[in-house]
C-alpha positions in Angstrom: 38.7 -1.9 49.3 37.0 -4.6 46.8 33.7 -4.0 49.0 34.1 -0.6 48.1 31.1 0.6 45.7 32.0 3.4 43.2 30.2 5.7 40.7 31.0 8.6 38.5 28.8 11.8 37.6 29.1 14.2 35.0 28.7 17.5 36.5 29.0 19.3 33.1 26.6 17.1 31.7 23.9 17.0 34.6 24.1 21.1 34.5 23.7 21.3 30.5 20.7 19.1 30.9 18.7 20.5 34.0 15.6 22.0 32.6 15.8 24.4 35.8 18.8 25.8 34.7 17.6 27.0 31.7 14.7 28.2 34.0 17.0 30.2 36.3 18.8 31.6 33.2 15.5 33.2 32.0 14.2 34.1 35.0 17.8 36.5 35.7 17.1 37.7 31.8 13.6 38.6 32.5 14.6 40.7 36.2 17.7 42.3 34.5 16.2 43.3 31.0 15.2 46.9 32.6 18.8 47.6 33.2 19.8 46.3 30.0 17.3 48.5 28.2 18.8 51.3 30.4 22.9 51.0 29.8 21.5 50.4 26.0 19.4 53.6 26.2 22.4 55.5 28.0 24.9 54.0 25.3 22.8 55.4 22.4 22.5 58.6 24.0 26.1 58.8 24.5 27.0 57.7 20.8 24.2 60.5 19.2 25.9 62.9 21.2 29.8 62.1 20.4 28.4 62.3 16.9 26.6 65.5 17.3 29.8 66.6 18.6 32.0 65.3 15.9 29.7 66.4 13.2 29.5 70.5 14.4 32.6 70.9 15.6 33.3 74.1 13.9 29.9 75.4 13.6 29.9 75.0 18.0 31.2 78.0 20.2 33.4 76.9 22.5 31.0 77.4 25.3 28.5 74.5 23.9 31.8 72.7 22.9 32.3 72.7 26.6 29.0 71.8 27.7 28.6 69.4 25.1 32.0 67.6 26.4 30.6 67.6 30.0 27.4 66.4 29.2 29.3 63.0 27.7 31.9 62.7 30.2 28.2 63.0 32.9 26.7 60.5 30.4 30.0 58.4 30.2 30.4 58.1 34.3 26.7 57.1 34.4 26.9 54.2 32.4 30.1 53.4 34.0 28.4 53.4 37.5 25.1 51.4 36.0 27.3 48.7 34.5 29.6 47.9 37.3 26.3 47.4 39.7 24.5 45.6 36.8 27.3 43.4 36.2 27.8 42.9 39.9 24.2 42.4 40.9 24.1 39.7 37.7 26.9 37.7 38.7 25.5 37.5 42.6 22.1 36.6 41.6 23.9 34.0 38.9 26.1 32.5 41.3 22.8 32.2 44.0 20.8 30.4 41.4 23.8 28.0 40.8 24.6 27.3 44.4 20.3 26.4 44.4 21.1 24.1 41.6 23.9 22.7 43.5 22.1 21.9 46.5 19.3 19.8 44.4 22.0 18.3 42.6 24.0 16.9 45.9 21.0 16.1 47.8 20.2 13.7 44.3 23.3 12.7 44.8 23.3 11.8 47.8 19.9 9.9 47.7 21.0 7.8 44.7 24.2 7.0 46.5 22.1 5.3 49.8 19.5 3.9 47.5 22.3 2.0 45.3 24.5 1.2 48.2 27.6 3.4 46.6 30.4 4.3 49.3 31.9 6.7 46.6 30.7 8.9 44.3 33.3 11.2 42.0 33.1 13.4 39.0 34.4 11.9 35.9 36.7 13.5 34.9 38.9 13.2 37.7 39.2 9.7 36.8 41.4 8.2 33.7 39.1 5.5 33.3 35.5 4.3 34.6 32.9 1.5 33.0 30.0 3.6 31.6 27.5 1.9 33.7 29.2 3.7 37.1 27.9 6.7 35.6 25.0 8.4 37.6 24.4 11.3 35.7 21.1 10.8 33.7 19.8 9.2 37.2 20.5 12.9 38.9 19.5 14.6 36.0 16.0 12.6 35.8 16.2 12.9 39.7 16.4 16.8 40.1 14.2 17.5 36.8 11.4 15.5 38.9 11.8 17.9 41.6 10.6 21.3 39.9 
């Protein structure tokens, strides 16, 4: 076990500083702001009618009443529907662009680990206590920002 060589990485810190992370987060802002602008459009249209509705309320027949109250509750299921696929497509196309991340980050990890001879490699914080100079971190972080 003394032969045995050991570092520690920083996973927290190596995803905070990957410039492609911040490259991925963009990229899913730029392919989901349509949608936003949508569920925002469909929320404003909801919120001008509920106040259209509050506001004549006793000048409306109860025949536009009626259609008034569908016409939200239609608007309301909508948004509902656009949301839940939104949200669902966003956190499948997140967790795709981290599990990309993660790839680049083991395979770094696993070159650094042959080049420096290291039998071990494990994330900080499951340790109480390691010698700064174990840490690998910047050396994946510099390793996977060279691979853009």
């Amino acid at each position: 076990m003394a032969d045995t060589k050991i570092a520690t990485i920083n996973m927290h810190e190596v995803f905070q500083n990957l410039p492609q992370r911040e490259a991925a987060m963009k990229k899913l802002q730029n392919e989901f702001a349509g949608r936003i602008k949508e569920l925002q459009g469909l929320e404003s249209q909801m919120k001008s009618l509920y106040q259209k509705q509050q506001k004549n309320k006793g000048l409306m027949s109860a025949d536009e009443q009626t259609k008034l109250q569908r016409k939200l509750a239609e608007l309301q299921s909508q948004f509902q529907l656009k949301r839940k696929n939104y949200q669902d497509d966003r956190r499948e196309a997140g967790e795709k662009a981290q599990s990309k991340l993660i790839k680049k980050i083991q395979a770094a990890v696993a070159k650094i680990a042959k080049s420096k001879h290291l039998d071990l490699v494990i994330p900080v914080d499951a340790t109480a206590f390691s010698k700064p100079d174990m840490d690998i971190s910047k050396a994946v972080i510099d390793a996977v920002s060279k691979e853009n």
